[in-house]
C-alpha positions in Angstrom: 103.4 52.7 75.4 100.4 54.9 76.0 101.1 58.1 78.2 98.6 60.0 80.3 97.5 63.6 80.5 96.0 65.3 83.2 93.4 67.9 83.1 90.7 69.0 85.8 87.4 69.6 86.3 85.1 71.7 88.6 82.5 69.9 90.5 80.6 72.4 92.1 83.3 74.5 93.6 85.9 71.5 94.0 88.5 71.1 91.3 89.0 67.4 90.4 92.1 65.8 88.6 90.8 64.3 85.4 92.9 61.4 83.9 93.1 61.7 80.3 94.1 58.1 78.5 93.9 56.6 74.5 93.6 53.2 72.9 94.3 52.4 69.3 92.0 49.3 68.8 91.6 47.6 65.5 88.0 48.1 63.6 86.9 50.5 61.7 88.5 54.0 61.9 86.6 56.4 64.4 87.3 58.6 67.3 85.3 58.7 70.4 85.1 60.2 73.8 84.0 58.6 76.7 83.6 60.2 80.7 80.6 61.8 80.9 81.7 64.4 78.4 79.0 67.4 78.0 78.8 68.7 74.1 81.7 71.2 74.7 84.4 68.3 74.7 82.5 66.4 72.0 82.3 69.2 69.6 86.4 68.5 70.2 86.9 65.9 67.9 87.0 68.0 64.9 89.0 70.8 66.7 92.0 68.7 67.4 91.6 66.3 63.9 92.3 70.0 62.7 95.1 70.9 64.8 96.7 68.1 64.2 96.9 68.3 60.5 98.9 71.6 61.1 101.9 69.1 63.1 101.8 66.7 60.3 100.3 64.3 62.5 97.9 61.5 60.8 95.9 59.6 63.4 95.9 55.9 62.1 93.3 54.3 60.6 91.9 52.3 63.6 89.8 53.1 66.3 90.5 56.0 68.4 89.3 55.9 72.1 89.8 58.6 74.4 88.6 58.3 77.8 88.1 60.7 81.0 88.6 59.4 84.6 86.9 59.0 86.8 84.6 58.4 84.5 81.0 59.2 86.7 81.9 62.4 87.5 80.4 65.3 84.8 83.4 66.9 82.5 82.4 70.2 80.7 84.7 72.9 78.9 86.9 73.5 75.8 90.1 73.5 77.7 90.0 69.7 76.9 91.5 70.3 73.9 95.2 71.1 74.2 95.4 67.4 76.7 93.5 65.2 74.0 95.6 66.4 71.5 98.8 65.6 73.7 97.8 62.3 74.6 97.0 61.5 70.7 100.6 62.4 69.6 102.4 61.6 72.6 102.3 57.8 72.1 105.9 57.4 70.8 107.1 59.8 74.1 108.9 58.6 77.2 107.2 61.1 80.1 109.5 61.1 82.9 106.9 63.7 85.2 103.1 64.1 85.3 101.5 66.7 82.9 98.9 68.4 83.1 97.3 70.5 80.2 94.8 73.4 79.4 94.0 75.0 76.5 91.6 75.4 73.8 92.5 74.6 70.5 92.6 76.4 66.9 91.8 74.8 63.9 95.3 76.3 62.9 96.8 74.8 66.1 96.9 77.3 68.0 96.3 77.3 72.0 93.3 79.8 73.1 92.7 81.0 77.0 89.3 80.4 78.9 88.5 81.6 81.6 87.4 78.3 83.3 91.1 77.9 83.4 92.2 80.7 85.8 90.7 78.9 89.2 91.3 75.4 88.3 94.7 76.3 88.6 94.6 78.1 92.3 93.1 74.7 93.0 95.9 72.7 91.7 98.9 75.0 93.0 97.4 73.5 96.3 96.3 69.5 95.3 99.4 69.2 93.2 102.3 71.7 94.1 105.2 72.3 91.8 103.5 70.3 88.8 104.3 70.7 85.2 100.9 72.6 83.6 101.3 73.4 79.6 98.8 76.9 79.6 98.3 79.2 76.9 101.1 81.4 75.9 98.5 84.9 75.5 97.7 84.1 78.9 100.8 84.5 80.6 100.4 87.7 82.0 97.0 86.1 83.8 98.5 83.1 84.9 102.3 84.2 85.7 101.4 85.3 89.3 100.0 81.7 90.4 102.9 80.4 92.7 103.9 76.9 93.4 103.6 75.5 89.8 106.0 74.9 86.5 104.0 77.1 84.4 104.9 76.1 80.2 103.5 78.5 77.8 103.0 77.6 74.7 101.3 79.2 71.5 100.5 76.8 69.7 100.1 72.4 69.5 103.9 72.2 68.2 105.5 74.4 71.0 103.5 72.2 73.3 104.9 69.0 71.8 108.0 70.5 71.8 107.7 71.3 75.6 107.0 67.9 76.4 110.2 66.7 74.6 112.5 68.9 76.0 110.7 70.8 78.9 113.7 71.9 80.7 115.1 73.5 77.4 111.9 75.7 76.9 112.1 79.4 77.1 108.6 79.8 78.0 109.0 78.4 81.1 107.8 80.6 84.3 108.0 79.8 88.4 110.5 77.3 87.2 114.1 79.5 88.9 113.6 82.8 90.4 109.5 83.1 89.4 106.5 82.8 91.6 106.5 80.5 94.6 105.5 80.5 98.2 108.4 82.5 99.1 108.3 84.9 97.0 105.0 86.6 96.6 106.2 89.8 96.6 104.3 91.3 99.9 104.7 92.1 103.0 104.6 88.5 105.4 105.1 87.5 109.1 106.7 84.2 110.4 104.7 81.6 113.1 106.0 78.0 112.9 107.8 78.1 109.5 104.9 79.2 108.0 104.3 82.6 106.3 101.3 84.9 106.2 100.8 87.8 104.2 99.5 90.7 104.4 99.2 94.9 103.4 99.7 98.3 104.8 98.3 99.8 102.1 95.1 101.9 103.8 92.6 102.7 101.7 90.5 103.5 104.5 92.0 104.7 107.9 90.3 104.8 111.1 91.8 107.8 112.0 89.5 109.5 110.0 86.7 108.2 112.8 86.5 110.6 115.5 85.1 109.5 118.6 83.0 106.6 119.2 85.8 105.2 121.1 83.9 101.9 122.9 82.6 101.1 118.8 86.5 101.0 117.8 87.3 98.8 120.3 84.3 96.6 119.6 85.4 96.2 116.0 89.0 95.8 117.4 88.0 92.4 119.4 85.9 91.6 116.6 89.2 91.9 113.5 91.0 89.5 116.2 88.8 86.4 116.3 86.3 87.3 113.1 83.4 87.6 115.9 80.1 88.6 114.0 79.4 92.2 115.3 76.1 94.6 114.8 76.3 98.2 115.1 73.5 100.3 116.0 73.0 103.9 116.3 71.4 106.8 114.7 72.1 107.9 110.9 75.7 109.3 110.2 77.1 108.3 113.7 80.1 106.3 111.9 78.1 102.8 111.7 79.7 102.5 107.8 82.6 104.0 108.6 84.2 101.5 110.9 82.3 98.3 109.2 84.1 99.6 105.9 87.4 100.5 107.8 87.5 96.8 109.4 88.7 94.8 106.3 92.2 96.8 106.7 92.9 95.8 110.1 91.9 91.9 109.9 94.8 89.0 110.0 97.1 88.5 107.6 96.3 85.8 105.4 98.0 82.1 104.8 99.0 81.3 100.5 95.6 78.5 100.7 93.6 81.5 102.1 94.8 83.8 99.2 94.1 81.3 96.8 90.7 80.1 98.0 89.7 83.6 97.8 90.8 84.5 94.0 89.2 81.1 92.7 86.2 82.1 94.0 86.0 85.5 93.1 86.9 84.3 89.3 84.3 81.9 89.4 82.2 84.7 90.2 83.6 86.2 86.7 84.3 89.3 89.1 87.9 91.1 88.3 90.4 89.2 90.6 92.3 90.9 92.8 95.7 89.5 93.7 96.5 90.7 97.1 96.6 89.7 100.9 93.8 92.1 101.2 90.4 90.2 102.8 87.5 90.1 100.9 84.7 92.8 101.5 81.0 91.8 100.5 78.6 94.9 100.6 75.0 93.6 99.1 72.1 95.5 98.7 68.8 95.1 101.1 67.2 95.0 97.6 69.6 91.6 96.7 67.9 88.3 95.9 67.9 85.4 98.1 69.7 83.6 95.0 72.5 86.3 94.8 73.2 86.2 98.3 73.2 82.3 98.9 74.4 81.6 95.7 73.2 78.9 92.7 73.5 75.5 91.6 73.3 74.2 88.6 74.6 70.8 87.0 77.8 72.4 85.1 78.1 76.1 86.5 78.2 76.8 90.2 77.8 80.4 90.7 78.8 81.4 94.4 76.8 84.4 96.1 78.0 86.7 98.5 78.0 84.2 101.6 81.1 82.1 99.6 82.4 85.3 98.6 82.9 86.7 101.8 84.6 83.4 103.3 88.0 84.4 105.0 86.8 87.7 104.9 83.8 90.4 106.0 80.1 90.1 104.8 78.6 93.7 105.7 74.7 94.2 105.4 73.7 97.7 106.2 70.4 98.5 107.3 69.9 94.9 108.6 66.6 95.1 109.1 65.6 95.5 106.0 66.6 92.9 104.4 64.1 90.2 103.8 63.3 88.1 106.3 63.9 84.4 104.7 67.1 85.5 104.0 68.2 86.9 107.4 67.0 83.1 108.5 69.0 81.8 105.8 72.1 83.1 107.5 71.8 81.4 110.6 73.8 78.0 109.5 76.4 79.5 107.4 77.0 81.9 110.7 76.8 79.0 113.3 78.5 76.1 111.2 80.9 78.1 108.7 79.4 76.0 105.8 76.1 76.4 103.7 75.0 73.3 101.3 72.7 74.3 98.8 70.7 71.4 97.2 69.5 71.4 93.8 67.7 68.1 91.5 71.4 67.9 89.3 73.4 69.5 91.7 74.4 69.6 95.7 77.3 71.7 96.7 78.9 73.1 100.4 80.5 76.3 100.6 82.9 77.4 103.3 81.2 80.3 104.9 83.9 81.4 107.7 83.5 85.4 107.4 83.2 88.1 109.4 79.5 89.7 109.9 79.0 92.9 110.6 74.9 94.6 110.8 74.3 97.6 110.7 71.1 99.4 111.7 68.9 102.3 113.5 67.3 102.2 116.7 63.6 102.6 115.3 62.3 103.4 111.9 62.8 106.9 111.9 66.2 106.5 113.1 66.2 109.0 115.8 65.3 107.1 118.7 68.8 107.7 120.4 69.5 111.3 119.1 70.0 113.7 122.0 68.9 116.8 119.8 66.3 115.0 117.3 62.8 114.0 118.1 61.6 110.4 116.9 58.7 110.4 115.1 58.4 106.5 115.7 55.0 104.8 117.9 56.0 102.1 120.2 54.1 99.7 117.8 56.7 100.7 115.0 59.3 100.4 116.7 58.2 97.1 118.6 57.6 95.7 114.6 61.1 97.2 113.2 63.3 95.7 115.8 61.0 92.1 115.3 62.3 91.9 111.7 65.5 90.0 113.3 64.4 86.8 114.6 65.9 86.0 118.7 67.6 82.2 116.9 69.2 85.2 114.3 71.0 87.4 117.0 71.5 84.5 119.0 74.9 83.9 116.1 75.9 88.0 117.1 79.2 88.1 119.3 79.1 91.7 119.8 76.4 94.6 120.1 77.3 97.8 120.2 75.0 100.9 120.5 76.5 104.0 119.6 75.9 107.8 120.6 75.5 110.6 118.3 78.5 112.8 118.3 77.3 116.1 119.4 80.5 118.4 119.6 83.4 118.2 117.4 85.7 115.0 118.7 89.6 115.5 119.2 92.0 113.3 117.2 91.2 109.5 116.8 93.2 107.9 119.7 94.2 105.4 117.7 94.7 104.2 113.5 94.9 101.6 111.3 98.2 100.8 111.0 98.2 100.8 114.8 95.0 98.5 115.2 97.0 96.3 112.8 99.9 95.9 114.7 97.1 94.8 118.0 95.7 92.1 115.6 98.6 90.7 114.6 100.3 90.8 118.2 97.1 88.7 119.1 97.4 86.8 115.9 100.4 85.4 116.5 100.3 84.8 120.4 96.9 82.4 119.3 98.8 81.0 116.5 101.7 79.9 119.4 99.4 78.2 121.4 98.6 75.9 118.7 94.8 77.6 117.6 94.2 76.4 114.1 91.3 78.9 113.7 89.9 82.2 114.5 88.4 82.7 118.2 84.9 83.5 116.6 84.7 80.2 114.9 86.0 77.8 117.3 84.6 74.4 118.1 82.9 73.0 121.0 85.7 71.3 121.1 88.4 73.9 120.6 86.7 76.5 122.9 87.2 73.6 126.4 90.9 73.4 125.3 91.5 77.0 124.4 88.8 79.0 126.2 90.2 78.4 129.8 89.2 80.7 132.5 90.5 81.1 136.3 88.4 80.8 139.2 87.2 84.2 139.4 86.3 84.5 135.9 84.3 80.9 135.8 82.5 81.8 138.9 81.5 85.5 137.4 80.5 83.5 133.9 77.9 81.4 135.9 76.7 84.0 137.9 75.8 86.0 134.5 74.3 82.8 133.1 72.1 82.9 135.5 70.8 86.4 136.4 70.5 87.0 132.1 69.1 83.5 131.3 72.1 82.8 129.0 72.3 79.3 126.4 74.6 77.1 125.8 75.7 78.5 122.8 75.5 82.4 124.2 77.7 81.2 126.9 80.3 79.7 124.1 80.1 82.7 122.7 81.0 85.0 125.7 83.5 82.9 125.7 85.3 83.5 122.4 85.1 86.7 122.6 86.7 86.7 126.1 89.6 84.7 124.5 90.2 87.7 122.2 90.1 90.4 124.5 92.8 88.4 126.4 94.7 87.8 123.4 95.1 91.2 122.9 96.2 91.5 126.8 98.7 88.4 125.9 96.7 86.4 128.6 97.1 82.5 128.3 94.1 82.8 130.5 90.7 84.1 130.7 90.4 86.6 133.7 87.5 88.4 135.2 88.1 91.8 133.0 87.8 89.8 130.1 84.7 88.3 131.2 83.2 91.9 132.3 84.0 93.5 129.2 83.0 90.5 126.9 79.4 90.8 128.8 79.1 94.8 128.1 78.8 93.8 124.4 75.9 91.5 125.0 72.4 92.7 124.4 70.3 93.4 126.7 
């Protein structure tokens, strides 16, 4: 009886169970690969001949096929090893589970850790919960905190082959009794329809520290609720940074599949992963490249940019505009549709793109165009050409403007802080969550928006009357919407009223 190993693969940024079988076929002895496999699983065949010797195993003298399915999709990486070796000696085994594998291989036997290993994983604690996965034993500190799966450690081919024989006898079992899983992540977690999301009060930023600028704190409150894209103008050093950086700490918990998402990509970045409920935070430079912010595509190594990296959590572009002006244009799908497909000759990949935007920028060139004590220095022309740098089908995709004042005098005490804007957040998070909403306000539907967004009488008759006296789309309409439905979220509305729709509209742009 032959037995199967599973490994995976990475196809763009999905991870794709790989099938890993072998024949013992009379003719003359030779060992071959088949599956589309690139040079690094080729170059295999002497690396596991080698291991093998140390486990007294002989292969026999016929011919030795090892194949990889599915078979038309593009295998690359030297993790291959440790599951070709298995399904070579494991001919004579009775496998009562599925096993999956990772490792690279020693000529000594023993199992080495790649980093291509690390997200495959995240990926598979999702596909595949509570599976059996041989890793690595020097990588157990890495790989210990990835929940939902029967992690074996092993360090080298015999403790592996030993694992498969007796796996519940191994002592280098972890998230097998008392270890990682979903319930036990160690943080903080609230409760909506038997499922958890997690979260931190760990404030590394507090907007207490903010004085004034009262209506731009609760702008950026509506926005953390539904992840509405936001743009903050004013003059230099009136807070614009301030909140956008202060934001991430005051945005909804997040769900295990979120968390996960999130630490694959960031390791496929080759960026230090973080493990925490804490959303992500991209901060690019105006001077960034159109490839670093969108991201590349090649046939074996996706590299995300900083759209993908911000997905489930904030994208902040200071001075917005200066950045350049294709890639400004480049942002208008990932902000309308949540997903950006790059296509490349070898390679075509989607990434989620559901983030939070937030702009920030001065009034004119010189900046002082609002300042009640500075003069602006600026011609009309200049001004006129600096505000033209964002195109109208660009800040069409903004849910909130918000033009702030200079701070003159010294402002009392913040009125209100981060750990209290949490609590507001989640209160709305959870009253959306109870009504069934599936997704943030800011990145509902068409859809979703008739069957979530529902307004009374007096606030459907004030939205048409504004659609008509400011000339307002489809889609700017939607929007008013959405960001209605947050503002009565945090009033625990089930419907829409007329505040809502009056306070929604004083963060339009005029």
């Amino acid at each position: 009886m032959t037995n199967k190993i599973f490994c995976a693969s990475l196809v763009g940024t999905q991870t794709k169970i790989i099938e890993i079988e072998s024949a013992f076929t009379r003719g003359l002895p030779s060992f071959s690969i088949t599956g589309l496999a690139t040079s690094s699983i080729q170059e295999s065949k002497q690396r596991v001949q080698s291991a093998l010797a140390t486990t007294d195993f002989t292969l026999p003298p016929l011919k030795i096929t090892i194949n990889l399915s599915p078979s038309d999709i593009a295998k690359s990486g030297s993790y291959f090893d440790l599951p070709i070796a298995l399904v070579l000696c494991s001919s004579g085994l009775h496998l009562k589970e599925t096993w999956f594998a990772f490792g690279e291989l020693g000529l000594d036997g023993s199992i080495k850790y790649t980093q291509s290993i690390y997200p495959l994983l995240f990926d598979l604690a999702l596909l595949c919960p509570n599976a059996h996965i041989i890793v690595p034993k020097c990588a157990q500190e890495i790989l210990g905190v990835i929940p939902n799966l029967h992690l074996h450690f092993a360090h080298n081919l015999t403790q592996a082959l030993e694992i498969l024989n007796l796996p519940q006898s191994s002592e280098n079992t972890q998230n097998e009794q008392g270890g990682i899983n979903a319930q036990n992540l160690g943080f903080a977690h609230l409760e909506v329809d038997s499922e958890r999301y997690y979260y931190t009060q760990d404030f590394g930023l507090d907007f207490a520290q903010v004085r004034g600028q009262e209506i731009a704190k609760r702008a950026a409150l509506i926005s953390a609720v539904g992840l509405h894209n936001i743009v903050f103008e004013g003059s230099p050093g009136c807070g614009k940074s301030m909140i956008a950086q202060r934001m991430r700490y005051i945005l909804p918990p997040m769900s295990l599949a979120e968390m996960m998402h999130t630490l694959k990509l960031q390791s496929l970045s080759s960026q230090e992963s973080e493990y925490s409920p804490l959303r992500p935070f991209r901060n690019p430079h105006q001077s960034a490249s159109k490839a670093s912010i969108l991201g590349s595509a090649t046939q074996f190594e996706p590299k995300p940019g900083e759209i993908a990296l911000a997905h489930n959590g904030i994208l902040f572009f200071d001075e917005l505009p200066h950045f350049k002006r294709d890639i400004l244009e480049s942002l208008r799908e990932p902000l309308e549709n949540n997903k950006l497909a790059i296509s490349r000759v070898h390679s075509k990949l989607e990434y989620e793109t559901s983030f939070l935007f937030i702009g920030a920028q001065n009034p004119c060139p010189c900046g002082n165009l609002l300042s009640p004590t500075k003069e602006c220095r600026c011609q009309d022309k200049e001004i006129s050409a600096y505000k033209n740098r964002l195109s109208e089908p660009f800040l069409d995709r903004i849910d909130l403007f918000v033009q702030m004042e200079e701070d003159t005098k010294d402002s009392a005490q913040s009125s209100l802080d981060s750990q209290q804007m949490q609590a507001m957040v989640f209160e709305a998070f959870v009253f959306a969550k109870k009504r069934g909403q599936k997704c943030f306000n800011g990145k509902l539907s068409e859809r979703e928006i008739e069957e979530f967004c529902v307004l009374d009488s007096q606030g459907e008759a004030l939205l048409q009357q504004a659609s008509v006296r400011f000339g307002l789309s489809r889609r700017a309409q939607n929007k008013l919407k959405k960001v209605a439905r947050s503002i009565a979220d945090l009033n625990q509305s089930a419907v829409i009223l007329k505040p809502h729709i009056l306070e929604a509209l004083s963060y339009r742009r005029v």
